[in-house]
DODREN-327861 format. One record per residue (C-alpha): x, y, z; residue in three letters. Coordinates in nm, 2 decimals. Each point is the difference from the previous one (the first is absolute). Example, Ala and Ser with C-alpha at 12.3 -4.5 7.8 and 13.67 -1.06 7.14 Angstrom:
<nodes>
       x       y       z  type
    1.23   -0.45    0.78   ALA
    0.14    0.34   -0.07   SER
</nodes>
This chain:
<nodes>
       x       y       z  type
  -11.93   -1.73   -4.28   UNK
    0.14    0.25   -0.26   UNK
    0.27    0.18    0.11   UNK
   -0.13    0.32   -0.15   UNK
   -0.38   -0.09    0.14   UNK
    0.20   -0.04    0.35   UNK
    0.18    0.33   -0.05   UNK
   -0.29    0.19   -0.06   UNK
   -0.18   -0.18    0.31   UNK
    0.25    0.16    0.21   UNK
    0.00    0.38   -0.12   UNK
   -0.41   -0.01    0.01   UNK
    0.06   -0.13    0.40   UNK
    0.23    0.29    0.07   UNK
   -0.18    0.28   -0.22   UNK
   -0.05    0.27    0.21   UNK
   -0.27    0.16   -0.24   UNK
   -0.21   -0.36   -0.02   UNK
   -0.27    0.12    0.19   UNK
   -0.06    0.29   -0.23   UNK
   -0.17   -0.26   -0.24   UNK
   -0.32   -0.07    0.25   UNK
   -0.08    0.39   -0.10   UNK
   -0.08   -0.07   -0.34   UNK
   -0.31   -0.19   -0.22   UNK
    0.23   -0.30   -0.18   UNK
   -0.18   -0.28   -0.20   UNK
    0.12   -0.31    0.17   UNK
    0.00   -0.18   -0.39   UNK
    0.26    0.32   -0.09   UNK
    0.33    0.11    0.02   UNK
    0.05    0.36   -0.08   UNK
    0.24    0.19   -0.16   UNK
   -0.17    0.25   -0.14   UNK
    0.09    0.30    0.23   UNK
    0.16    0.22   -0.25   UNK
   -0.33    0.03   -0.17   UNK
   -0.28    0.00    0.28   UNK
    0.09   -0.11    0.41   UNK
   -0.24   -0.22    0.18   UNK
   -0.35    0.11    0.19   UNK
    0.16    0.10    0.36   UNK
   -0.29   -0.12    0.20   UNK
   -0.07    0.28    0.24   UNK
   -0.07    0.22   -0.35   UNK
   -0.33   -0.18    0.01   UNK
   -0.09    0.11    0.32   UNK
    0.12    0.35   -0.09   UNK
   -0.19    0.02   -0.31   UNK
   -0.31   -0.15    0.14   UNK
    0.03    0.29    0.27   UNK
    0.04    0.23   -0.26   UNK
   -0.32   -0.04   -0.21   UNK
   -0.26   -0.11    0.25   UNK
    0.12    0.20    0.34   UNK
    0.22    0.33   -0.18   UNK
   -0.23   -0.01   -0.34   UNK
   -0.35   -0.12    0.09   UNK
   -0.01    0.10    0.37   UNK
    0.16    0.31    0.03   UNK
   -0.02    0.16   -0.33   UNK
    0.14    0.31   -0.07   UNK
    0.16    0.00    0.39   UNK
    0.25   -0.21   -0.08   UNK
    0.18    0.23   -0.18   UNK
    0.06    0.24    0.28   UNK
    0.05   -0.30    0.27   UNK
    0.19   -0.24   -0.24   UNK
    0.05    0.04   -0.33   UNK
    0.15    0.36   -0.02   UNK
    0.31   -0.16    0.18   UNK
    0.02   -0.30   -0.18   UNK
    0.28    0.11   -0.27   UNK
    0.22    0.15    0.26   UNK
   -0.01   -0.32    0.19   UNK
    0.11   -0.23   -0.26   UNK
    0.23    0.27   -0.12   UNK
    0.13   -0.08    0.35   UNK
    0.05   -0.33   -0.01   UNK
    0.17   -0.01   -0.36   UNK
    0.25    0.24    0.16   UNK
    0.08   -0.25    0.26   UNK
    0.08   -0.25   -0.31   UNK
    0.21    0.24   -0.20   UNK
    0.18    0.13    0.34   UNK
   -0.11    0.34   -0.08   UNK
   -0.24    0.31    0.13   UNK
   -0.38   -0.06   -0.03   UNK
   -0.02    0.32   -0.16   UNK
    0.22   -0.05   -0.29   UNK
   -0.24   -0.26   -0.13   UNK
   -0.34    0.04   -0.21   UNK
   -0.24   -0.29   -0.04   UNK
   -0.22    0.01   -0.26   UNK
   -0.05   -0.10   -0.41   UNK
    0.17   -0.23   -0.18   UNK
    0.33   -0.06   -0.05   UNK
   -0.01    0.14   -0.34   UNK
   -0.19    0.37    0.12   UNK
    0.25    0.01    0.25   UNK
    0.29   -0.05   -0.24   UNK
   -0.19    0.25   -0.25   UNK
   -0.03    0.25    0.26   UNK
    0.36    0.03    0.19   UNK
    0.16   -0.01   -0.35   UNK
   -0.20    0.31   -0.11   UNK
   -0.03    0.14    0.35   UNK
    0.44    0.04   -0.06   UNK
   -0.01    0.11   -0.34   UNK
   -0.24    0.25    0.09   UNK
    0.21    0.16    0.26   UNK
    0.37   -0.13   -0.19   UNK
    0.05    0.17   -0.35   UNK
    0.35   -0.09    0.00   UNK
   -0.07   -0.38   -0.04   UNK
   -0.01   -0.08   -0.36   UNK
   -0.01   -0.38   -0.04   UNK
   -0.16   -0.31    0.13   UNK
    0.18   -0.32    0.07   UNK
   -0.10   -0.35    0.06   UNK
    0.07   -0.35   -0.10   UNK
   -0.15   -0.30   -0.20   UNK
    0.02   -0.16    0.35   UNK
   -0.29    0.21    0.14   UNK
   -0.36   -0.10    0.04   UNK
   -0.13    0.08   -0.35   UNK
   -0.29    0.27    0.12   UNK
    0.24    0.18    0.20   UNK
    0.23    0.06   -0.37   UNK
   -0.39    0.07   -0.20   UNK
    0.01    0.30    0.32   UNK
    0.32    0.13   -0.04   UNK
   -0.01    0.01   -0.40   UNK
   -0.32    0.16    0.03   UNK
    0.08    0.29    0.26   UNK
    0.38    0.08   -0.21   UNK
   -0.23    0.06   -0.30   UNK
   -0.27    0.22    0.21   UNK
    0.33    0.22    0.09   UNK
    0.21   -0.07   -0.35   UNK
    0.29   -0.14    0.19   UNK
    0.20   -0.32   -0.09   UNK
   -0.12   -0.33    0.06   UNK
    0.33   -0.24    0.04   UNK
   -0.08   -0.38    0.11   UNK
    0.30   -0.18    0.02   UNK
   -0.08   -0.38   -0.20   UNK
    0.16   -0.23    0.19   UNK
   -0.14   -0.25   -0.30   UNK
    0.02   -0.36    0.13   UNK
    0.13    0.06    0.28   UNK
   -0.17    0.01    0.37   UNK
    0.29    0.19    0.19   UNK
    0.09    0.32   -0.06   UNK
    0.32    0.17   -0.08   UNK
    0.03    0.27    0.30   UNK
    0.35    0.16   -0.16   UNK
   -0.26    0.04   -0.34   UNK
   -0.23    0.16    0.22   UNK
    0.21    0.24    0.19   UNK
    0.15    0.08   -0.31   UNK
   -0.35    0.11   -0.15   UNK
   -0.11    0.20    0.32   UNK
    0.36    0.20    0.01   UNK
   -0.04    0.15   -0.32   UNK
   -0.38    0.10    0.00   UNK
   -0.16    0.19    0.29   UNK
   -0.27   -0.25    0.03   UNK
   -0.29   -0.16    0.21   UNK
    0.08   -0.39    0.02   UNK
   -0.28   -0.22    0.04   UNK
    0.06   -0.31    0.13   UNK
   -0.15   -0.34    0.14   UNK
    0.21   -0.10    0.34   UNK
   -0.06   -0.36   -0.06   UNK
   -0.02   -0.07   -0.37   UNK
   -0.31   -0.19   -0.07   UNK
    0.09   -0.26   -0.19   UNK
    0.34   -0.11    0.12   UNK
    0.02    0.13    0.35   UNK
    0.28    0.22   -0.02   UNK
    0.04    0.25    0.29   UNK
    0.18    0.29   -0.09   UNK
    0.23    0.15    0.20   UNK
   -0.24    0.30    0.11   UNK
    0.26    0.20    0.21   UNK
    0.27    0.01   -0.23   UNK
   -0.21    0.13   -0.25   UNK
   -0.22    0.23    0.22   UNK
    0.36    0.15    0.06   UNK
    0.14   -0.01   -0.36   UNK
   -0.34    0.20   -0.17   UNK
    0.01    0.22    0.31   UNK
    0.39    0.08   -0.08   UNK
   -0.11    0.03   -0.35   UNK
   -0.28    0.25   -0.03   UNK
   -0.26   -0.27    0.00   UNK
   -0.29   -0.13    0.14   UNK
   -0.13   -0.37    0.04   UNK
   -0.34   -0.12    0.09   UNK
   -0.01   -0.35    0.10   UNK
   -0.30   -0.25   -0.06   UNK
    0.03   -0.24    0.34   UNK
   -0.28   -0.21   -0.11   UNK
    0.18   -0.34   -0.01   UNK
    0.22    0.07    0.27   UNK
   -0.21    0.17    0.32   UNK
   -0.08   -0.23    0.24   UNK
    0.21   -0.32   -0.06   UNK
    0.33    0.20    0.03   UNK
    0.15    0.23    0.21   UNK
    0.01    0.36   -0.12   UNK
    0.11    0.30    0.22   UNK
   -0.10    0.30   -0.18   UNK
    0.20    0.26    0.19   UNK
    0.32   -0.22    0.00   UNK
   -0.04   -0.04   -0.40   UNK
   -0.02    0.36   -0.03   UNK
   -0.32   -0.04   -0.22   UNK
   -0.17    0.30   -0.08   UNK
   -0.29   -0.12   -0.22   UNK
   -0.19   -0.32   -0.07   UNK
   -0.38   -0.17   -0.07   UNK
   -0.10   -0.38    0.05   UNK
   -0.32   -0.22    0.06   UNK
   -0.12   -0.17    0.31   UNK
   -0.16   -0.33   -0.14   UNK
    0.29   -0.20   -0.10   UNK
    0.24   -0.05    0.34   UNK
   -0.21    0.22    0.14   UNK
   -0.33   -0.22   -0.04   UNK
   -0.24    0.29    0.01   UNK
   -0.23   -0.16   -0.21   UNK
   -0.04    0.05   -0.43   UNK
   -0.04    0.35   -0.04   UNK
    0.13    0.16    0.34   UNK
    0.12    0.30   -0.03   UNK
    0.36    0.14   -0.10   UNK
    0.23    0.22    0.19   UNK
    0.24    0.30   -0.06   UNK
    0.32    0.06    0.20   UNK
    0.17    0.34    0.00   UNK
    0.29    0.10    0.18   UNK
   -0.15    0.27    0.26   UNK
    0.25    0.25   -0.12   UNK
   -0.11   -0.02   -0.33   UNK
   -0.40    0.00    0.01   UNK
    0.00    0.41    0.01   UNK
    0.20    0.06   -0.32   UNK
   -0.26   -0.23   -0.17   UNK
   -0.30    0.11   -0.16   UNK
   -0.34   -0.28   -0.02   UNK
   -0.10   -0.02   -0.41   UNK
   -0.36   -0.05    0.16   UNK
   -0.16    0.28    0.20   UNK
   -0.20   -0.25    0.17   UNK
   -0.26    0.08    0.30   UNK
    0.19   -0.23    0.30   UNK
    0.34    0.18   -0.17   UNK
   -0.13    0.32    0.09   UNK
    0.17    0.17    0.32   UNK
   -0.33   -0.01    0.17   UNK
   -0.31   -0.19   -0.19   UNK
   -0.24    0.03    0.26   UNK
   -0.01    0.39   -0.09   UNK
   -0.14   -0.10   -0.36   UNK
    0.20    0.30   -0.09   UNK
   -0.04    0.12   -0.34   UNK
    0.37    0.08   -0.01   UNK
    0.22   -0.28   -0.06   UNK
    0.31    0.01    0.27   UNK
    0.19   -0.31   -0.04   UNK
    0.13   -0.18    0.35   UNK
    0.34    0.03    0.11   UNK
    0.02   -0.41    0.15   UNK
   -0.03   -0.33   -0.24   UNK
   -0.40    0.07    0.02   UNK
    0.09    0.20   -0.28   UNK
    0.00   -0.32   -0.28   UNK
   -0.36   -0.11    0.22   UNK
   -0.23    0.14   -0.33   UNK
   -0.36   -0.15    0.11   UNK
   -0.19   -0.19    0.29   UNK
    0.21   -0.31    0.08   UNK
   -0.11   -0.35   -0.04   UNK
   -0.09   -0.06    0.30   UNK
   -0.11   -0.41   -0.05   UNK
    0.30   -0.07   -0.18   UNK
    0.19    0.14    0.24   UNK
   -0.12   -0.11    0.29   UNK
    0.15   -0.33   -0.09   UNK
    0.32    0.11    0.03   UNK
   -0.08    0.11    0.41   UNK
    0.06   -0.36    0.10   UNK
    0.23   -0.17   -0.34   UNK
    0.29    0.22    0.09   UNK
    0.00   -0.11    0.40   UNK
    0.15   -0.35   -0.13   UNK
    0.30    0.21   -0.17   UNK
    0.08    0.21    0.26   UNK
   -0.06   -0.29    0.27   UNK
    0.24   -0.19   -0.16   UNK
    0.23    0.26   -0.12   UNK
    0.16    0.04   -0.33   UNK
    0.36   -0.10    0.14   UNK
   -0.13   -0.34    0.04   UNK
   -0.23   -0.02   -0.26   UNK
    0.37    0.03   -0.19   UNK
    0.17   -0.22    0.18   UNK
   -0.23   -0.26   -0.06   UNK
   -0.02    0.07   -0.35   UNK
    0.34   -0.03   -0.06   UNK
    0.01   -0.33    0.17   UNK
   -0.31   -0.12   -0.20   UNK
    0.18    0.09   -0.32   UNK
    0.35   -0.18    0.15   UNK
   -0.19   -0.32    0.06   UNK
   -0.20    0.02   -0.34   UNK
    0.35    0.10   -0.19   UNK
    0.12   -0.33    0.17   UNK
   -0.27   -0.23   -0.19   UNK
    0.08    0.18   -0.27   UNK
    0.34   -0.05   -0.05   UNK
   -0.07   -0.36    0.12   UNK
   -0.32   -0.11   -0.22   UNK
   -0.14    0.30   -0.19   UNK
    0.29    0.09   -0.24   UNK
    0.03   -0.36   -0.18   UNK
   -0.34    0.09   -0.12   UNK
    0.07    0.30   -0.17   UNK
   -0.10    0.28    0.24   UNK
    0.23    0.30   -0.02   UNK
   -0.01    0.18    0.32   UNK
    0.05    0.40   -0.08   UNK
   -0.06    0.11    0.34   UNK
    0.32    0.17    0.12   UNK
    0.13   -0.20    0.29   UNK
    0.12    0.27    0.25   UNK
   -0.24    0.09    0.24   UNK
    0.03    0.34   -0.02   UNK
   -0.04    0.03   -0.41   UNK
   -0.38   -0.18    0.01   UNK
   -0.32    0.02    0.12   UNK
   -0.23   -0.28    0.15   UNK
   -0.07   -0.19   -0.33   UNK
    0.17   -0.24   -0.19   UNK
   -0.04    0.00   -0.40   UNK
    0.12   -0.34   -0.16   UNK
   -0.04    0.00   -0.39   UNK
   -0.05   -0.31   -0.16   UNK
   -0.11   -0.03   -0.41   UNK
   -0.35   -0.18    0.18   UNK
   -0.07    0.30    0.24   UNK
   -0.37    0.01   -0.12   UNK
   -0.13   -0.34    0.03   UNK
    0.21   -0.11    0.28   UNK
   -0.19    0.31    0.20   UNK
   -0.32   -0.18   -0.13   UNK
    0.13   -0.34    0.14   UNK
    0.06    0.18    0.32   UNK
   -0.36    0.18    0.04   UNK
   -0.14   -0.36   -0.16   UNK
    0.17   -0.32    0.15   UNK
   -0.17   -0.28   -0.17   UNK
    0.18   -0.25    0.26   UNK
   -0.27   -0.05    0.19   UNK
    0.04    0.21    0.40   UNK
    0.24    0.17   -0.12   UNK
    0.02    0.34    0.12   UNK
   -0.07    0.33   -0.20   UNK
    0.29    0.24   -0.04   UNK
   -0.06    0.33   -0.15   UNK
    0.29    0.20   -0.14   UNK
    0.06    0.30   -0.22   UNK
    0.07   -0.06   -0.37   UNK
    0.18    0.33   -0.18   UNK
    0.04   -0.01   -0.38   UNK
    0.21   -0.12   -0.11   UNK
    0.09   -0.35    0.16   UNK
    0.03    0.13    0.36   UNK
   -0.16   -0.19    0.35   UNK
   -0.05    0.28    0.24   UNK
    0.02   -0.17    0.35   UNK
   -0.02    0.26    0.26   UNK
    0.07   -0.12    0.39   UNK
   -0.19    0.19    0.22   UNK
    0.13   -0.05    0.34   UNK
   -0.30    0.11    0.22   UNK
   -0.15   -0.36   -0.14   UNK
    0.20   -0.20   -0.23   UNK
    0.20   -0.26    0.17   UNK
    0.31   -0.24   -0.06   UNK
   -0.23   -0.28   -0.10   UNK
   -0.20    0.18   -0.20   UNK
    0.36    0.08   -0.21   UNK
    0.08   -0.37    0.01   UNK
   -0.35   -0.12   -0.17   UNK
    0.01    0.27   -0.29   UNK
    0.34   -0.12   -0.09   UNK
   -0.10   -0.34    0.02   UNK
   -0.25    0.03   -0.23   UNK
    0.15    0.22   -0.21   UNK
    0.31   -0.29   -0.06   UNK
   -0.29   -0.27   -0.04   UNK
   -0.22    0.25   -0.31   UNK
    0.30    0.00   -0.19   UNK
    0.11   -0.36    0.07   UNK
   -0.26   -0.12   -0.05   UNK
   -0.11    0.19   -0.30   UNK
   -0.32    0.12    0.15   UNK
   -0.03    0.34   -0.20   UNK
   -0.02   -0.18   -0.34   UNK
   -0.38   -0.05    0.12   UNK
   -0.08    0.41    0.07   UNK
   -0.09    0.24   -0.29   UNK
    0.27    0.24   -0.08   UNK
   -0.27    0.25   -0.05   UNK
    0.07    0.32    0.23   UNK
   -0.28    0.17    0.17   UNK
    0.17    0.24    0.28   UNK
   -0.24    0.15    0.22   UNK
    0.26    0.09    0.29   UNK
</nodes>
């Protein structure tokens, strides 16, 4: 047997999280790696939606609001607390990313005329940079993105640099999208705090496959999704964290009905709430959040201090085929190898990204497997290991097949046409 086969045999025996992977709807012809983009079907969300629509919806009509569905954002405000070690009331859940980003950015500038720039880098999820460019010209302040050009790390000395000479909001990704840097999110909480300024972090592609304490990093601001790591489901909704100390200084940029101090007055008088209800503009989405009721159990079940410790041994084991196999084929690796500088995905560049993603989604060896990756422009394979399900053998057979596309020549068959749709 191969070693490396034999290897992975025995972490998948001894995985304390293996069970975790019964929870979830996974094609037996598929391998995925795709969690960065969308996470699996839990399957107890089926059961909760089904309850939703024909017991909440069609039985109970306008009832469930007052028995159920009034509550429902508070509770999974609750249980996303329990993820980012935090207080259930310091988090909002509701929108999208991108409104929540929009509206804590203007909700500080509103109530902050001294800050008069906005920094990020070329490192951060693009819409979040089309936001901040937007909002700095709204309040005719200075837009500074520091280009990191071909590069997928950043320079933190060039960044602190920036933020000590500006009094500044700095927006930033904690696990940078495409090459799954983590930045060091204490030491610069501390440094922009030290420094007049203010950060806002985007925990997308980092909350719930690693560990993050907010109160311990001293965070006082940040948004992020809940259908990546999360698996919440395509279009779940976002959330917004603020510190509880600072939610009173900050004033909403929508005077919203379920923002109002008490919305069941139907006041004609606007009076905004003191709590994080105050960034909760209109009626929640109740169906789309009700997924999230049973998808987030798994994570806290399992706890994000595992879920990390078996990511870092997932990426150890794949690093070790790497340096074995993968690198005489011309995969770079710019994934930063301490644990405690990345995320949960591994991005491998290679001049055949495209088509060898296309080999992977389309074996044409016959009963081979499907494997479904990320590709990001420009010649980048987004694998992201998602220890709630992924497993050691699941590692072994992507890298196996992605030594035999390339030794084989199998991407000279695929169209180098690209047609993104995630």
């Amino acid at each position: 047997m191969d070693k490396l086969r034999e290897i992975a045999i025995k972490l998948d025996s001894s995985d304390k999280l293996s069970d975790f992977r019964k929870k979830f709807v996974i094609p037996n012809d598929l391998i995925y790696f795709d969690g960065n983009s969308l996470g699996p079907l839990s399957k107890n969300t089926a059961d909760t939606l089904n309850d939703t629509i024909h017991n909440d919806w069609g039985k109970n009509l306008i009832s469930s609001w007052n028995e159920k569905w009034i509550n429902l954002p508070n509770q999974i405000s609750s249980k996303i607390s329990l993820i980012l070690k935090c207080d259930d009331n310091e988090i909002y859940v509701g929108g999208s990313t991108s409104n929540n980003l929009y509206k804590v950015l203007k909700s500080i500038l509103n109530t902050n005329k001294e800050i008069d720039t906005i920094i990020t880098d070329s490192l951060n999820f693009p819409s979040d940079i089309y936001i901040c460019e937007g909002i700095s010209k709204d309040f005719k302040i200075d837009f500074k993105i520091l280009n990191y050009k071909n590069k997928y790390i950043p320079d933190i000395y060039e960044l602190e640099s920036l933020i000590k000479v500006n009094k500044s909001i700095v927006v930033l990704s904690h696990v940078a999208y495409k090459s799954s840097y983590r930045y060091p999110i204490k030491r610069l909480n501390q440094f922009c705090k030290k420094n007049e300024s203010i950060i806002i972090w985007d925990l997308s592609h980092s909350i719930g496959a690693i560990d993050i304490d907010m109160r311990q990093d001293e965070t006082e601001f940040a948004i992020g999704c809940t259908y990546k790591f999360l698996n919440g489901g395509p279009g779940s909704p976002a959330f917004i964290y603020v510190n509880k100390d600072q939610i009173k200084n900050l004033k909403s940029p929508i005077k919203g009905w379920f923002s109002h101090h008490k919305p069941f007055d139907f006041s004609s008088e606007y009076k905004e709430s003191n709590s994080i209800n105050k960034f909760s503009n209109g009626t929640p989405n109740i169906i789309s959040m009700s997924t999230l009721k049973s998808s987030l159990n798994h994570t806290i079940d399992a706890t994000t201090n595992y879920l990390e410790i078996k990511s870092c041994a997932m990426f150890d084991y794949f690093n070790n085929f790497y340096l074995k196999e993968l690198v005489n084929f011309k995969f770079k690796l710019i994934t930063p190898l301490e644990s405690k500088s990345r995320g949960s995905h591994i991005a491998l560049t290679h001049t055949e990204a495209w088509r060898i993603t296309k080999c992977l989604l389309k074996p044409e060896i016959k009963d081979t497997k499907k494997i479904i990756v990320d590709f990001r422009p420009p010649n980048i394979i987004r694998i992201a290991l998602t220890p709630l399900y992924n497993s050691f053998q699941e590692v072994y057979s992507l890298c196996i097949r992605l030594k035999s596309i390339v030794e084989n020549k199998e991407y000279i068959s695929k169209d180098d046409s690209k047609k993104i749709v995630t």
